[in-house]
C-alpha positions as CSV (number, residue, x, y, z in Angstrom):
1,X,38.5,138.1,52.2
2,X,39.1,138.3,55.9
3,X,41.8,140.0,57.4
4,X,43.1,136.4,58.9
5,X,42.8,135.3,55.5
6,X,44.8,138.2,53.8
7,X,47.5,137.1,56.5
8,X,47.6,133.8,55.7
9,X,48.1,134.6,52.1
10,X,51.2,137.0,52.7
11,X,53.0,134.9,54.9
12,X,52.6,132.0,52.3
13,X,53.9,134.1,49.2
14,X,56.7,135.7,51.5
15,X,57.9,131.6,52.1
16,X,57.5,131.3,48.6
17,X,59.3,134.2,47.5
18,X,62.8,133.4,50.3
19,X,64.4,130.9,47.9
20,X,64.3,133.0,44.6
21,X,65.4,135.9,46.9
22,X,68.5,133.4,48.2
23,X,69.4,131.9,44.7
24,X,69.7,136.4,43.5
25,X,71.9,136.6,46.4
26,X,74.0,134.0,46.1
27,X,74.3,134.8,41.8
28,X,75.0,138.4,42.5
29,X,77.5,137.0,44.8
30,X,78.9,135.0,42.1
31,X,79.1,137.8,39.5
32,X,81.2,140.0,41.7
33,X,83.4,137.4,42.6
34,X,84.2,136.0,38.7
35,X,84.5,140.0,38.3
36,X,87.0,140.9,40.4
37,X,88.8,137.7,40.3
38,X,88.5,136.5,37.1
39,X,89.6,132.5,36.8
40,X,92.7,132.3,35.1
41,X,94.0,135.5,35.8
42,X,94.5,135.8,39.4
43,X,96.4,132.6,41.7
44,X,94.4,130.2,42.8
45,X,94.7,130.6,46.2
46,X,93.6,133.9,46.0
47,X,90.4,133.2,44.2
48,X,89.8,130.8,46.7
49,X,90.5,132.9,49.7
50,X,88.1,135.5,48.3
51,X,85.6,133.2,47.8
52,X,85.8,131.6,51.5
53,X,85.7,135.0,52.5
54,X,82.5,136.2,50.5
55,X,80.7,133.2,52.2
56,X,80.8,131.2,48.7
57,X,83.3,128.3,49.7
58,X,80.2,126.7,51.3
59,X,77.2,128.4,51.4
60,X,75.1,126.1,53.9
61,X,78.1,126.5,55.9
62,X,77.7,129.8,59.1
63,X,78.6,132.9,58.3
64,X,82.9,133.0,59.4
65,X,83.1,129.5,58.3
66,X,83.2,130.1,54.6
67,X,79.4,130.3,54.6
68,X,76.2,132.1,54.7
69,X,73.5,129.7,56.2
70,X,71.4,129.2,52.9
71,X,69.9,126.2,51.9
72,X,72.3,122.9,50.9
73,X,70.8,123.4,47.1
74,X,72.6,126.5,46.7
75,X,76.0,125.1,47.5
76,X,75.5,122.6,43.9
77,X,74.4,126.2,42.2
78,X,77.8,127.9,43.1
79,X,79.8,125.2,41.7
80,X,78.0,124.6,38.7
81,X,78.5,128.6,38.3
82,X,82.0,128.9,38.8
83,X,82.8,125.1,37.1
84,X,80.9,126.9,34.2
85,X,83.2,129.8,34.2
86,X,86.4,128.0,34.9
87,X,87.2,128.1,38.1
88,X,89.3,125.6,39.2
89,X,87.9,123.7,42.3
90,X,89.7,123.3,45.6
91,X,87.5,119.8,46.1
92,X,90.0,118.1,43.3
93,X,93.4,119.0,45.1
94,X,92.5,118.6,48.7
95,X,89.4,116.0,48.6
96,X,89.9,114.9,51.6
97,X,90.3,118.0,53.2
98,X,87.4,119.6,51.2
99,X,84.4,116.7,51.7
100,X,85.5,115.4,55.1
101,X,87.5,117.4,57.5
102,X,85.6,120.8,57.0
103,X,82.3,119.4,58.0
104,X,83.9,117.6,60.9
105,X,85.6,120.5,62.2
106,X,82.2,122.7,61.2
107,X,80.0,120.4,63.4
108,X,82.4,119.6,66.1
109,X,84.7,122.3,66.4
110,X,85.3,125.1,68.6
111,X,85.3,128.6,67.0
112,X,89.2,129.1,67.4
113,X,89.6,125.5,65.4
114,X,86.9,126.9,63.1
115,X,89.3,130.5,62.5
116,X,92.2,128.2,62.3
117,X,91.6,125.5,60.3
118,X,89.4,126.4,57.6
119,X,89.9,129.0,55.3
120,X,93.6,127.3,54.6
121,X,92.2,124.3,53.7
122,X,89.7,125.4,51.5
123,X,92.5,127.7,49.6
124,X,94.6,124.3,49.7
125,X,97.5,125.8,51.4
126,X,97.2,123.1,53.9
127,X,96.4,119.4,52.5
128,X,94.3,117.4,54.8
129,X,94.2,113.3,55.3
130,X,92.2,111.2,57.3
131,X,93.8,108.9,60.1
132,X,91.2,106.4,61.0
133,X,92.0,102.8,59.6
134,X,94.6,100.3,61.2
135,X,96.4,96.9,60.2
136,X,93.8,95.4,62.6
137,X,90.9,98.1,62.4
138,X,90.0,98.5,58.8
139,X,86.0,97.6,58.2
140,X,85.4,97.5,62.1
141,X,87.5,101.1,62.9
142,X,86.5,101.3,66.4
143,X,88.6,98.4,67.4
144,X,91.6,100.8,67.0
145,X,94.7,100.4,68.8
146,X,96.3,104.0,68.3
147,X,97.3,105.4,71.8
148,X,96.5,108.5,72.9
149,X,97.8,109.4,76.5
150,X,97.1,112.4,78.3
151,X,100.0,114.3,79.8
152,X,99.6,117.4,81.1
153,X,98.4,119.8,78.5
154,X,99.4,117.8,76.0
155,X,98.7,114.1,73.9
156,X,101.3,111.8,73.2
157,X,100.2,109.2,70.6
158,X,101.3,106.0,69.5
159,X,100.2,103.6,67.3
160,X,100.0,103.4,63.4
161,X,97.6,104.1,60.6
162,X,96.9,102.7,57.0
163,X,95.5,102.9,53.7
164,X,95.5,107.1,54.3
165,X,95.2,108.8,51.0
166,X,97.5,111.8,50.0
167,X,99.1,111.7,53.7
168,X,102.5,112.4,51.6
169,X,101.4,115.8,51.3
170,X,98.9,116.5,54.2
171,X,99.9,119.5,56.3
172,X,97.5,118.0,59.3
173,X,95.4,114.4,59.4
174,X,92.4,113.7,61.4
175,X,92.9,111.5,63.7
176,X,91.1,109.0,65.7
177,X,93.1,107.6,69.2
178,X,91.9,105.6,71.7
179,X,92.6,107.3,75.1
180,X,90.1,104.9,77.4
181,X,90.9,101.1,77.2
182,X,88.7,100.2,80.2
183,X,85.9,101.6,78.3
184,X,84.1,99.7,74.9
185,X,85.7,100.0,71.8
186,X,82.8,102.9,71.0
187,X,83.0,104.7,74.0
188,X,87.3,105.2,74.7
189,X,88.2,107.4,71.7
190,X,89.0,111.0,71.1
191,X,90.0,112.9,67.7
192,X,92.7,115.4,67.0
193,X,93.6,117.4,64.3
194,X,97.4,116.5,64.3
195,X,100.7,118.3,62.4
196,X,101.7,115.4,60.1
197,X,104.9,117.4,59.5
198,X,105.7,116.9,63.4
199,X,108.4,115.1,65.3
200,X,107.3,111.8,66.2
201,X,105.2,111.1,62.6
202,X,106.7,108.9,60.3
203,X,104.9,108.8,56.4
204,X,105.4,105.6,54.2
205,X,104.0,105.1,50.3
206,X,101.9,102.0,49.9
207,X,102.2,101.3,46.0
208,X,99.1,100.0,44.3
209,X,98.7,97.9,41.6
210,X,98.5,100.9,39.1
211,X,102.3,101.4,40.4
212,X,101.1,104.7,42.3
213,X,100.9,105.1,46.0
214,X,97.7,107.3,46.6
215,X,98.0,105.6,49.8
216,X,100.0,105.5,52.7
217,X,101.2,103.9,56.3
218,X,101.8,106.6,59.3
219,X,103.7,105.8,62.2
220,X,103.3,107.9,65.2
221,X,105.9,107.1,68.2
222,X,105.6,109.4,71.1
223,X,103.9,112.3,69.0
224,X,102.7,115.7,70.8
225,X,99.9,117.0,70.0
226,X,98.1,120.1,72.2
227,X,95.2,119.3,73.7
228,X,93.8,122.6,72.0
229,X,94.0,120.7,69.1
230,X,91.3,118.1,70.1
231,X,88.3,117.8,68.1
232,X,85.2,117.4,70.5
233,X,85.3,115.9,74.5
234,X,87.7,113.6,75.7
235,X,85.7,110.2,75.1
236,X,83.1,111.6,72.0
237,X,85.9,110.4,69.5
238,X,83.0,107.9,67.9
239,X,80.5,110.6,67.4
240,X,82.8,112.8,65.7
241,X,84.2,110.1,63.5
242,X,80.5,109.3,62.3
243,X,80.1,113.0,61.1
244,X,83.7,112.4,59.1
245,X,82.4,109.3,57.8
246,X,78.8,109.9,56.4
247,X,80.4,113.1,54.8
248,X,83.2,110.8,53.3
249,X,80.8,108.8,51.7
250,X,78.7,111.4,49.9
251,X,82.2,113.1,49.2
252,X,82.9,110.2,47.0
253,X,79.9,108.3,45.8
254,X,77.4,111.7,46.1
255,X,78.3,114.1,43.5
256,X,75.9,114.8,40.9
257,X,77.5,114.3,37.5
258,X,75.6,116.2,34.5
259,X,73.9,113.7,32.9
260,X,76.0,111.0,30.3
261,X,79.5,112.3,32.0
262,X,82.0,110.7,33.7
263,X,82.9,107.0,33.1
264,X,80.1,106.1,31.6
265,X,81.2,108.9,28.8
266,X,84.7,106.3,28.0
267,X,82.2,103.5,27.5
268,X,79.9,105.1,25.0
269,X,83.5,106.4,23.3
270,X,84.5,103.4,22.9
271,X,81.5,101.7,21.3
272,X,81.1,104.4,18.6
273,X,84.7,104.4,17.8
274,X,85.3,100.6,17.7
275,X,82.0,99.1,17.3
276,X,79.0,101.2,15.8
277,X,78.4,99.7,12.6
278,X,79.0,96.0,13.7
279,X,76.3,93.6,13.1
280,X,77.7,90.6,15.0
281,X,76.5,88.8,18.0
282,X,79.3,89.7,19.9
283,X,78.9,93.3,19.4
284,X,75.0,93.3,20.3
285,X,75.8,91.7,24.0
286,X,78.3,94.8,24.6
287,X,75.3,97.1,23.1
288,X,73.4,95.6,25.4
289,X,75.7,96.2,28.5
290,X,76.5,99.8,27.2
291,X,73.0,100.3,27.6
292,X,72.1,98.5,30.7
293,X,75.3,100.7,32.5
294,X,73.6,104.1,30.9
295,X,70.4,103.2,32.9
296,X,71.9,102.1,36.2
297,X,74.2,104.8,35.8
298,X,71.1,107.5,35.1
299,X,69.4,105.6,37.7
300,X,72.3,106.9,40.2
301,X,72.4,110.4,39.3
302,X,68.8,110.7,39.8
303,X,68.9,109.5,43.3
304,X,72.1,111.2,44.1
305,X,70.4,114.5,42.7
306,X,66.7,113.9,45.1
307,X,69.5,113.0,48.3
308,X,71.1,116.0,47.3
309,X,68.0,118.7,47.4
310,X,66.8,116.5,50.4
311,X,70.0,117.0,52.4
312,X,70.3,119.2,55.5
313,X,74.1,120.9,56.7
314,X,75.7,118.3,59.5
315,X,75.5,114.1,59.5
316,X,74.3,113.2,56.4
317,X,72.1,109.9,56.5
318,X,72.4,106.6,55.4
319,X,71.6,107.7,51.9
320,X,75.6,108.8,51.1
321,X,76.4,104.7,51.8
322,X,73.8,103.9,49.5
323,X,75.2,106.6,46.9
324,X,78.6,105.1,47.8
325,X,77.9,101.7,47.4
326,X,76.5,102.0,44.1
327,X,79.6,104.4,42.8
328,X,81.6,101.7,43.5
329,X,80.0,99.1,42.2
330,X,78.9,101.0,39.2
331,X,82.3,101.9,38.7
332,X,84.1,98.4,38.7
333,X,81.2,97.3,36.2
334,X,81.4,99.8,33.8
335,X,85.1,99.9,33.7
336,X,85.2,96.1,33.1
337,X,83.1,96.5,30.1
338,X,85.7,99.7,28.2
339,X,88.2,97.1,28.6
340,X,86.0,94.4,27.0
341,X,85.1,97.5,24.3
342,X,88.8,97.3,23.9
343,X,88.9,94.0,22.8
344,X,93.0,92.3,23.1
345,X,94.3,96.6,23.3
346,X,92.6,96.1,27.3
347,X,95.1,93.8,28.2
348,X,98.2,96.3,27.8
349,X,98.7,98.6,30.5
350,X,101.3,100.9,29.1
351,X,102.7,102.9,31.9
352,X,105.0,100.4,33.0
353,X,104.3,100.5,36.5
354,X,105.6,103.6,37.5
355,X,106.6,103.8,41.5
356,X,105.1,107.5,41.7
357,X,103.1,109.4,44.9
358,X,100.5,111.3,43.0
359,X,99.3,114.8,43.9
360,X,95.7,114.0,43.8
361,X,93.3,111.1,44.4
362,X,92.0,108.8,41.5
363,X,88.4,108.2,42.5
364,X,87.1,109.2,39.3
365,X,87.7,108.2,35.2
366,X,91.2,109.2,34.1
367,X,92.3,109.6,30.9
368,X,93.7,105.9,30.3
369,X,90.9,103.1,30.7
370,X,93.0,100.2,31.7
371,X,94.5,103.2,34.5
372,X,90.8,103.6,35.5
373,X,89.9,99.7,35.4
374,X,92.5,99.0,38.1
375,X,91.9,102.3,40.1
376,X,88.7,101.3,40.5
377,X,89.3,97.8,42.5
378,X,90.0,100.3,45.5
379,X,86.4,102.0,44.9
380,X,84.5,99.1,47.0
381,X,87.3,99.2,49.8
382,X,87.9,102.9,50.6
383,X,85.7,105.0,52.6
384,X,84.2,102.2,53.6
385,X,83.7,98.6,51.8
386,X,80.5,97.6,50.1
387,X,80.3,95.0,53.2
388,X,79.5,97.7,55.5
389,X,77.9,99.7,52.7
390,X,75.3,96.7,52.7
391,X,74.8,96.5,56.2
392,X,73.9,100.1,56.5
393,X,71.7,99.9,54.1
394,X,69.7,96.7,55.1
395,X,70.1,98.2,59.1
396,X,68.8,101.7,58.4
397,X,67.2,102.2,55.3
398,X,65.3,98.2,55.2
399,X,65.2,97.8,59.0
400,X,67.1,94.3,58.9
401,X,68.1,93.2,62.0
402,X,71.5,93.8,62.6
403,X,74.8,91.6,62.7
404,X,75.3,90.0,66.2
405,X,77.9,91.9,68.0
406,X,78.8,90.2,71.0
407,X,81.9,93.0,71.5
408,X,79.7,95.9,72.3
409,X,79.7,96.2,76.2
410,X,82.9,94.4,76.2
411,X,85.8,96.9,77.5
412,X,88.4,97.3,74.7
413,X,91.1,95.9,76.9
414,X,89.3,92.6,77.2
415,X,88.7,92.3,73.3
416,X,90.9,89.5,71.7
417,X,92.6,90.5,68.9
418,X,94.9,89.2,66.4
């Protein structure tokens, strides 16, 4: 063996050997932290402040950002760990917060906003929303009408904002403004991380056909906000919106379920509690769609699994509005056949329409499947609807040409709207 050889050789095994040495880290991490905070026992917050402090929160995150600069994979080990050991997880209470904001501010911050802004929303002591759709700016969002004017050190915005989730309880909101009309629509916008608790910012519930209003309208009317409290340069407010984006749709179609779980779990229930056993034809075409929904459903997980040990810290690619697209597809479908599995019980919704303002978002199964089946209508609209899911996928994945838009170089002034 030559001594170039022998090199070689080391170097390779010494590659080899840096993600077993990581995943010990990380776990030894782990250990300490379930030691000397044991879930259950302690707060919450404080759990979660410790582990945003020991680099835990997100490990592919940098070092001071709740991070340690590991590999993405190792971020699904540490939750599985601590899910495993009852934790409770900060994702649940401030999801908008935890999947979108953080890597906005992350990627686009500055290191003061970083200090700032992240460790109290990862211990949910501040509740984060989004501020990016409008009455006339929903699928299309850069065709905003927000205002944001510059005067002196300060912003004053005006304008208002819809469909934002859990903005009843949001400390701060990302928000998107357009502060350059003479520019086009993609060019003359800036975000800010406003106080949604500020003078000037006006909150109203939008109730939703489950009688809940996870949702909400924001009206802003002369509202300051610093100008230390923009996110990225005066103008780059597109750029930084993409990053938000992409990360809101792996946030909420991207998460890899174990295997069987979720809703597909309530439409198995269902068919062994009302229907194993039943030799009619009627029963064998819901067999059949019980299994067809396992597959597509295992079909999913796989993919979400591969984009998931394929994806890098920063923008995520066009493969969270693929995983989003098919969450909320999969999700009306297989919903629509537990109420079928219900037979004449799926047509009673027993809550009686409550006019309540949850404390958390509903993207998931709850516990009552007629709940869930009308929940899930707003699963192909939020974060994005399968429209623009499709687009995205047939632009950037299949290499479609794209949908004439004759408003591009237009400036945003110049636009008609309605």
């Amino acid at each position: 063996m030559t001594a170039e050889t022998s090199t070689t050789g080391a170097a390779t095994e010494g590659a080899a050997d840096a993600p077993a040495a990581e995943a010990q880290r990380v776990d030894a991490l782990v250990d300490q932290l379930l030691a000397d905070f044991p879930p259950g026992e302690v707060p919450d917050g404080e759990l979660w402040g410790a582990q945003f402090d020991r680099g835990l929160a997100w490990v592919h995150y940098p070092e001071g950002c709740g991070g340690l600069g590991l590999r993405p994979q190792l971020h699904q080990r540490v939750l599985a760990r601590l899910t495993g050991a009852g934790a409770p997880q900060p994702a649940l209470r401030n999801v908008i917060g935890y999947g979108m904001v953080a890597p906005t501010i992350v990627a686009h911050g500055t290191d003061e906003q970083k200090r700032r802004y992240l460790r109290p929303l990862f211990t949910c002591a501040e509740i984060w929303c989004q501020l990016f759709s409008e009455p006339g700016a929903g699928s299309d969002v850069a065709s905003l009408a927000t205002r944001a004017t510059r005067d002196g050190d300060e912003w004053l915005l005006d304008g208002q904002k819809v469909w934002t989730t859990l903005a009843h309880l949001a400390s701060y909101g990302l928000l998107l403004a357009r502060t350059d009309p003479d520019l086009p629509k993609h060019q003359g916008m800036t975000c800010f991380l406003v106080d949604m608790r500020g003078p000037g910012v006006e909150v109203r519930p939008l109730y939703q056909i489950t009688g809940e209003a996870e949702f909400n309208e924001v009206f802003f009317t002369d509202a300051r906000v610093p100008d230390g409290a923009r996110l990225g340069a005066v103008g780059d407010g597109w750029r930084v919106a993409v990053t938000t984006l992409m990360n809101e749709r792996v946030a909420i179609g991207g998460n890899v379920a174990p295997r069987g779980r979720g809703p597909i779990a309530e439409a198995v229930r269902l068919w062994q509690e009302r229907w194993r056993g039943d030799g009619s034809a009627h029963a064998a075409v819901l067999r059949d769609r019980l299994l067809a929904a396992w597959v597509r459903q295992e079909v999913a997980r796989l993919t979400n699994l591969r984009a998931s040990v394929a994806r890098r810290a920063g923008t995520p690619g066009p493969e969270g509005s693929v995983a989003k697209l098919a969450f909320a597809e999969e999700n009306k479908r297989i919903f629509d056949l537990c109420v079928d599995l219900l037979g004449a019980d799926g047509m009673l919704y027993g809550s009686d329409y409550p006019k309540v303002r949850p404390g958390q978002v509903g993207f998931g199964a709850a516990v009552d499947v007629r709940k869930s089946f009308l929940r899930a209508r707003a699963n192909s609209i939020e974060g994005g609807t399968s429209e623009v899911m499709r687009n995205i996928l047939g632009e950037r994945v299949l290499g479609l040409p794209g949908e004439p838009r004759a408003d591009k170089d237009v400036p945003w002034k110049d636009v008609p709207r309605s």
